[in-house]
Residue frames as qw, qx, qy, qz and C-alpha x, y, z in Angstrom:
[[0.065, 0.610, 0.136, -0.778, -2.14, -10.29, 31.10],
 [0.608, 0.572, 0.546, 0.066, -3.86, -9.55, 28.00],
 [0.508, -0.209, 0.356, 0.756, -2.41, -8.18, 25.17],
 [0.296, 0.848, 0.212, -0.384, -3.65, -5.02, 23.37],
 [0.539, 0.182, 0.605, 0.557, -2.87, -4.57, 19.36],
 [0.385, 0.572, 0.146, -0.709, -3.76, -1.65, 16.83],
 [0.645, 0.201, 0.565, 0.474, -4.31, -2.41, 13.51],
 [0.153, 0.739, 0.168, -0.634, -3.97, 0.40, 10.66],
 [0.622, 0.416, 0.611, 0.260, -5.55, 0.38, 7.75],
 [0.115, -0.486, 0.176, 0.849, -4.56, 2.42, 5.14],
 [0.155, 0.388, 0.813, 0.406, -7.42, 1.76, 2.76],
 [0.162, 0.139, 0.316, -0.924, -9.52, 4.63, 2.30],
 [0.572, -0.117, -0.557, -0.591, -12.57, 1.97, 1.39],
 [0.412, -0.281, 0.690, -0.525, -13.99, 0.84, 4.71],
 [0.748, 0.211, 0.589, -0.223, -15.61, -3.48, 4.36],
 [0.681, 0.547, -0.428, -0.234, -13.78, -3.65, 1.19],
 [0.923, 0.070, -0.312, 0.214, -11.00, -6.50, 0.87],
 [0.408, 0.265, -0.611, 0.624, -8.20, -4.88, 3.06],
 [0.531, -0.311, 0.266, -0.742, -10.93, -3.91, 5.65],
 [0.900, -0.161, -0.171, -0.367, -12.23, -7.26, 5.37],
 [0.784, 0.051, -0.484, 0.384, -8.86, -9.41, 6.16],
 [0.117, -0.310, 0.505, -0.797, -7.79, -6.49, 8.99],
 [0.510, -0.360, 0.372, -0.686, -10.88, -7.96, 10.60],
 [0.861, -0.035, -0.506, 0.026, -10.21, -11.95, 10.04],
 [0.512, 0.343, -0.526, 0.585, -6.79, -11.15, 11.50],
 [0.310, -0.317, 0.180, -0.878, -8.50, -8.99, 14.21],
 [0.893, -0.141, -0.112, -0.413, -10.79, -12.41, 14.76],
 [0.873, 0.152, -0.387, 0.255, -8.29, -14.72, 15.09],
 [0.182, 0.481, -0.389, 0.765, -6.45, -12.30, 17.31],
 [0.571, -0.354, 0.189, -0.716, -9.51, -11.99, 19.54],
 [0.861, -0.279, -0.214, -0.368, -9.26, -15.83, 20.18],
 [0.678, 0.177, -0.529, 0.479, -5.84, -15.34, 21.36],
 [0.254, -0.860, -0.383, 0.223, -7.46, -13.18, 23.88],
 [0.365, -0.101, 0.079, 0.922, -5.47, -10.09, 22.19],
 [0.058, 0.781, 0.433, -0.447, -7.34, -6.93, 21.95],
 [0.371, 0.254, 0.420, 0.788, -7.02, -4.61, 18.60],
 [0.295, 0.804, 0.178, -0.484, -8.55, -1.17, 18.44],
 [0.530, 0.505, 0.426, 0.533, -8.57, -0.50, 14.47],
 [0.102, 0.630, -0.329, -0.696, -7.25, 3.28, 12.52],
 [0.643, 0.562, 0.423, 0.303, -8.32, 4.14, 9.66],
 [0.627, 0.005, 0.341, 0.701, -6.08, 5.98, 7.78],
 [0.222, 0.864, 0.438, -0.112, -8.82, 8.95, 7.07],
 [0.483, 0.158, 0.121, 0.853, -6.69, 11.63, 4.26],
 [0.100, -0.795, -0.193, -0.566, -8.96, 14.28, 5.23],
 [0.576, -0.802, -0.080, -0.136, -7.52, 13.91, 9.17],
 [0.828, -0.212, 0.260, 0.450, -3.81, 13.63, 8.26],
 [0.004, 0.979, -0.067, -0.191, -1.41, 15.41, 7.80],
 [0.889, 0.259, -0.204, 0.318, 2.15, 14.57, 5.64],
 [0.561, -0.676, -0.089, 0.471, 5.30, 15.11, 6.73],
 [0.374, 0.926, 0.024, 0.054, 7.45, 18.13, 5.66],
 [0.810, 0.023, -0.125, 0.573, 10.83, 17.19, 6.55],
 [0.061, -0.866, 0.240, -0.434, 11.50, 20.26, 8.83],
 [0.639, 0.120, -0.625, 0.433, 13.60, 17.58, 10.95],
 [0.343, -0.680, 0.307, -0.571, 12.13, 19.06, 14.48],
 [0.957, 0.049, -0.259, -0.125, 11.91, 15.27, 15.43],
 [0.885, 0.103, -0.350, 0.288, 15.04, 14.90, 15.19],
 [0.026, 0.423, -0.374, 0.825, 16.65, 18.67, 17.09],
 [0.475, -0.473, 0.386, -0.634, 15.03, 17.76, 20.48],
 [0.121, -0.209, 0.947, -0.212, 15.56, 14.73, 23.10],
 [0.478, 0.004, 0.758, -0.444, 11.90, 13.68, 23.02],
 [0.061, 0.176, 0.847, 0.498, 11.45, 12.16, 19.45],
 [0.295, 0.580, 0.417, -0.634, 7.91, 14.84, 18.91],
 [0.245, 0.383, 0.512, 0.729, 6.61, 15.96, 15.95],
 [0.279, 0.201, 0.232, -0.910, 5.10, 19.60, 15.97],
 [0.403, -0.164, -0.539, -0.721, 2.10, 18.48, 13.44],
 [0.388, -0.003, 0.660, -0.643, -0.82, 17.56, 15.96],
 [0.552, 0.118, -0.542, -0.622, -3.33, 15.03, 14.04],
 [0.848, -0.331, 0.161, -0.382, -4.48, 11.75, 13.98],
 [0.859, 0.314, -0.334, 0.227, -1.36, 10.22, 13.35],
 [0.042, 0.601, -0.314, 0.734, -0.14, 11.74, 16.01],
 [0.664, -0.338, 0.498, -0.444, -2.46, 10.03, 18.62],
 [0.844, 0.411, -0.295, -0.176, -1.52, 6.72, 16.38],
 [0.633, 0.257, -0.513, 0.519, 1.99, 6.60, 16.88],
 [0.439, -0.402, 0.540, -0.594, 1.20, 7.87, 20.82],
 [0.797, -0.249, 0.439, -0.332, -0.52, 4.41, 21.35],
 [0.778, 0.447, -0.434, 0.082, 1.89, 2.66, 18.92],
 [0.033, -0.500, 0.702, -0.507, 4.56, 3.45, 21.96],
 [0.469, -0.362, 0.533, -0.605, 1.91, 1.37, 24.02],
 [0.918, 0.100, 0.019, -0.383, 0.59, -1.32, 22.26],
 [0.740, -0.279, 0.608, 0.065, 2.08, -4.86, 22.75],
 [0.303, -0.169, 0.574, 0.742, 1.64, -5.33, 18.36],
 [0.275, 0.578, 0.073, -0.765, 0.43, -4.18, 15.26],
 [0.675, 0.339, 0.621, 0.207, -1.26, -5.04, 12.27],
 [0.029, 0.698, -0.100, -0.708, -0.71, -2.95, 9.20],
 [0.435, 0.456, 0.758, 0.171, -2.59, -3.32, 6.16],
 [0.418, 0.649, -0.107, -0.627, -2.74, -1.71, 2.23],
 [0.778, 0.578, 0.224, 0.103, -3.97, -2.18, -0.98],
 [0.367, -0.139, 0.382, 0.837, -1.06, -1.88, -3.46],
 [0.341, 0.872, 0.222, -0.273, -2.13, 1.61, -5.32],
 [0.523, 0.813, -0.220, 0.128, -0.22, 1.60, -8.92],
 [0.635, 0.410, -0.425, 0.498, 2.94, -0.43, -7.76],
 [0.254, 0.192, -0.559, 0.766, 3.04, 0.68, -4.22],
 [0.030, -0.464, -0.751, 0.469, 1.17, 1.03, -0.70],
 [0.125, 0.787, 0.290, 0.530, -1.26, 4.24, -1.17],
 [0.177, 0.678, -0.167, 0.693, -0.77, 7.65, -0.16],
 [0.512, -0.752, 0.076, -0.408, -2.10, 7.42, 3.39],
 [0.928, -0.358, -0.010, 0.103, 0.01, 4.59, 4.52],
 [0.665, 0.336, -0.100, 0.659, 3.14, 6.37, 3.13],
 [0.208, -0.697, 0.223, -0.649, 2.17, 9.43, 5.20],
 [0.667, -0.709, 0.069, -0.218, 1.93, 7.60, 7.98],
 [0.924, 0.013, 0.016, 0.383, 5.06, 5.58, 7.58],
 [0.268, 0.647, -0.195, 0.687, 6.97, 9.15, 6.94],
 [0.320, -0.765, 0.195, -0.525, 5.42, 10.33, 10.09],
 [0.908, -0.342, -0.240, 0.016, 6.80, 7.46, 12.05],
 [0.464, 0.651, -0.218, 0.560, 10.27, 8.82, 11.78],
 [0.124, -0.652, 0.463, -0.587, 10.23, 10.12, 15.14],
 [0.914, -0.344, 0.207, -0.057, 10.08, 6.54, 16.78],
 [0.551, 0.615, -0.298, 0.479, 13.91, 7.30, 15.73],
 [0.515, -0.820, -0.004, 0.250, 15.45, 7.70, 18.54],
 [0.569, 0.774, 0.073, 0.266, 18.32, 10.34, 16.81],
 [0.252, -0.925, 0.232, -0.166, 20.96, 11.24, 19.47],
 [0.573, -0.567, 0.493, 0.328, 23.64, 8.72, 18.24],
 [0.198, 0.419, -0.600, -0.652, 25.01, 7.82, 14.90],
 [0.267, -0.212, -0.881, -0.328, 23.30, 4.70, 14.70],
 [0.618, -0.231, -0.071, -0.748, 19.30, 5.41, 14.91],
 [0.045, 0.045, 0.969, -0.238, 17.54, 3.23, 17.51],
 [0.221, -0.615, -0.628, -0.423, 14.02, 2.58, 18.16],
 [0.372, -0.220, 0.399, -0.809, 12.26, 4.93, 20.81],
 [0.790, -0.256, 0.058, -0.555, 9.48, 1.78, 21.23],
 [0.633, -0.472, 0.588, -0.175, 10.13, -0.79, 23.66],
 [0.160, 0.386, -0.874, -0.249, 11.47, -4.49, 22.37],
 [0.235, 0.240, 0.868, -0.367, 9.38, -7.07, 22.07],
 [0.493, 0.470, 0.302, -0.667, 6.61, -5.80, 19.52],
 [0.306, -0.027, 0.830, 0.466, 5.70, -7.39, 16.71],
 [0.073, 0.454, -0.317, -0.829, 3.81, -7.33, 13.62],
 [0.568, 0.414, 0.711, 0.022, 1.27, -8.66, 11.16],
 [0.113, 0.317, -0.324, -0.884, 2.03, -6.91, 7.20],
 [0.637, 0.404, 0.657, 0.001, -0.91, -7.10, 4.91],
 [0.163, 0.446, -0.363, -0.802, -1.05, -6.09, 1.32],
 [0.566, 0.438, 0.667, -0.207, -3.94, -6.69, -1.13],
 [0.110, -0.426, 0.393, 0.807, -3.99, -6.23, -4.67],
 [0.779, 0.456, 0.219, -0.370, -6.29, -6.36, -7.68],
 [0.377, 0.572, -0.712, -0.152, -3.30, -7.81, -9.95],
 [0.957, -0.086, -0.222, -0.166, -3.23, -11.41, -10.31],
 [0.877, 0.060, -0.269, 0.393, 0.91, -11.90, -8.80],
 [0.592, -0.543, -0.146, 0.578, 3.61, -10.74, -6.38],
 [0.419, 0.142, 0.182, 0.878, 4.98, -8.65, -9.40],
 [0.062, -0.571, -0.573, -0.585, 1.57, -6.95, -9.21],
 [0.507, -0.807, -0.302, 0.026, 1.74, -5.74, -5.89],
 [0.469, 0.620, -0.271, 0.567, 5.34, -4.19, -6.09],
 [0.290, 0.399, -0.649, 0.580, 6.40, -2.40, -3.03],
 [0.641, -0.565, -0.084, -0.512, 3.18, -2.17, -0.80],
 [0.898, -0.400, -0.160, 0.092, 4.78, -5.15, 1.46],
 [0.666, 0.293, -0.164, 0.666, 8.73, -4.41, 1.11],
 [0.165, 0.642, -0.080, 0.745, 8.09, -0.73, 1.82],
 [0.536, -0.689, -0.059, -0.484, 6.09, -1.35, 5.21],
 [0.943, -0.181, -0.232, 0.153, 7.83, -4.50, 6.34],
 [0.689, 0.353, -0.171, 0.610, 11.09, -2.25, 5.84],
 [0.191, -0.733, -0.035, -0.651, 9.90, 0.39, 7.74],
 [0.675, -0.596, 0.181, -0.395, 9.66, -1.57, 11.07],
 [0.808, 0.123, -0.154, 0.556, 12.63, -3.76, 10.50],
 [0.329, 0.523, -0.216, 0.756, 14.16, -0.44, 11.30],
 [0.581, -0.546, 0.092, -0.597, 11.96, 0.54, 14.09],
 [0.033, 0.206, -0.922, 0.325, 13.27, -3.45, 15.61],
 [0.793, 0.126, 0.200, -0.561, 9.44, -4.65, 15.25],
 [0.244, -0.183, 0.905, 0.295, 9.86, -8.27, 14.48],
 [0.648, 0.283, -0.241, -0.665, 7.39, -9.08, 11.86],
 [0.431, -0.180, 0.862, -0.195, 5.86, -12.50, 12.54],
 [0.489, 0.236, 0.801, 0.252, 3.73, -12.32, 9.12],
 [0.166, 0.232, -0.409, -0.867, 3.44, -10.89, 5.64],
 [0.538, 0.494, 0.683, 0.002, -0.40, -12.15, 4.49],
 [0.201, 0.300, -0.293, -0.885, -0.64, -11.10, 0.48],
 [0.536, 0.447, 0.655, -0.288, -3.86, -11.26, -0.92],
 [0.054, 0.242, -0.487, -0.837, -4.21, -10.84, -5.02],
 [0.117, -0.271, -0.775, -0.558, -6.74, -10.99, -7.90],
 [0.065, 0.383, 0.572, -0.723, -8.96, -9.05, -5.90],
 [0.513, 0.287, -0.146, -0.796, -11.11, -7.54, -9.51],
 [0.474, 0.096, -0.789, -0.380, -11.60, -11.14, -10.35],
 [0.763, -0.364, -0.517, 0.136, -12.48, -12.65, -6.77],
 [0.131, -0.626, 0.314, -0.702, -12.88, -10.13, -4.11],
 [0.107, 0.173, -0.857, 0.474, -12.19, -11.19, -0.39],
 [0.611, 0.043, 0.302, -0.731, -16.13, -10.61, 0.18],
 [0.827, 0.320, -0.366, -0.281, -16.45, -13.93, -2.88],
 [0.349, 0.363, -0.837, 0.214, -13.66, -15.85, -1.01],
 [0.841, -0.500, -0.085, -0.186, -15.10, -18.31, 1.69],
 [0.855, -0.294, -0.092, 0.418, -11.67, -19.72, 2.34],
 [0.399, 0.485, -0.283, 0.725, -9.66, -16.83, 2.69],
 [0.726, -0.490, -0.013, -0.481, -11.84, -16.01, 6.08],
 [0.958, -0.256, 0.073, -0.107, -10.45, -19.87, 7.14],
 [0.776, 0.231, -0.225, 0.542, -7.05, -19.33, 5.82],
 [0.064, 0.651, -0.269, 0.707, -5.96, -16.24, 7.84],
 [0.645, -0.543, 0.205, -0.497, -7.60, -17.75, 10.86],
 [0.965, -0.016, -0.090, 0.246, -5.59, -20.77, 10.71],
 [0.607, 0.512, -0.260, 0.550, -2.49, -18.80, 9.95],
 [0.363, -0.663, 0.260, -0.600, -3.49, -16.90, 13.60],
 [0.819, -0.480, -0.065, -0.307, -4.03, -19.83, 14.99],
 [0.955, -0.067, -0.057, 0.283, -0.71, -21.44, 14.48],
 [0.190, 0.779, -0.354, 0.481, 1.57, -18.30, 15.02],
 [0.771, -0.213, -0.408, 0.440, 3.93, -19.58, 17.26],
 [0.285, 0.478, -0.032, 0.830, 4.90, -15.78, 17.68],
 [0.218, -0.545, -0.041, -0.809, 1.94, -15.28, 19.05],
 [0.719, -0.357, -0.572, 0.168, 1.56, -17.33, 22.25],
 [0.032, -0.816, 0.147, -0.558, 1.51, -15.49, 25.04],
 [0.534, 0.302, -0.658, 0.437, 4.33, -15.71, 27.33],
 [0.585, -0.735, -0.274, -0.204, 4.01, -16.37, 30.87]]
């Protein structure tokens, strides 16, 4: 059976460098016969959260805010895994991908002391982060913060891809970044699909 991915980009620069690796990965995917519908992050169709904790006061892990994060994390519940991809913005993912990462919250599942997930076992994960700095220090949390996010959520994360020096040698100038990411797809052992 074929497996169905989203990826979601929180870049709000569409065919820049995180646009451009979301759609190696997204290639490489497609010759595992996995399927990916892409999100963009769009800050004019999103909404943050406000920590009014309805989420958490009712059995069916909801949020009242109706958006597109909202129909996001509806086919998050469905999709087999996910790719999730930002530029580091000043030390850290950028605003949209932190809104959406708040708004996950209600894939909490909040009705014992210890928080489970509400989405099935078995999903997994591809983190990207891209940076125009030239080292790891230069991307700060952008990876940590997402990676941590779905460690919690029990998403096994089967790879972190960072990309740097992005004002010197943008991913569009790279020929072999293109051939490295597709290699790294190819040889995910993660990703073999089980029979």
């Amino acid at each position: 059976m074929k497996q169905k991915w989203i990826a979601i980009n929180g870049s709000p620069r569409k065919s820049k460098n995180t646009d451009r690796i979301v759609d190696y990965i997204i290639e490489g995917l497609d010759k595992k016969n996995i399927d990916v519908a892409k999100y963009y992050l769009n800050a004019e169709n999103i909404k943050t959260c406000i920590g009014c904790e309805y989420c958490i006061n009712i059995d069916s892990g909801t949020c009242f805010i109706k958006d597109e994060i909202s129909i996001i994390i509806e086919e998050m519940k469905n999709a087999d895994g996910y790719i999730f991809a930002s530029p580091s913005y000043n030390y850290n993912m950028t605003a949209q991908m932190k809104a959406f990462l708040d708004r996950t919250f209600i894939l909490n599942d909040h009705s014992t002391d210890t928080w489970k997930s509400r989405l099935s076992h078995r999903k997994k994960a591809i983190i990207v982060g891209v940076c125009k700095g030239k080292n790891e220090e230069s991307m700060g949390y952008t990876i940590k913060g997402i990676t941590r996010t779905f460690y919690d959520l029990e998403v096994k994360i089967i790879d972190e891809i960072e990309y740097y020096n992005t004002k010197f040698n943008p991913v569009i100038d790279n020929q072999n970044i293109k051939e490295d990411i597709l290699n790294r797809i190819s040889q995910n052992k993660e990703l073999e699909i089980e029979t």
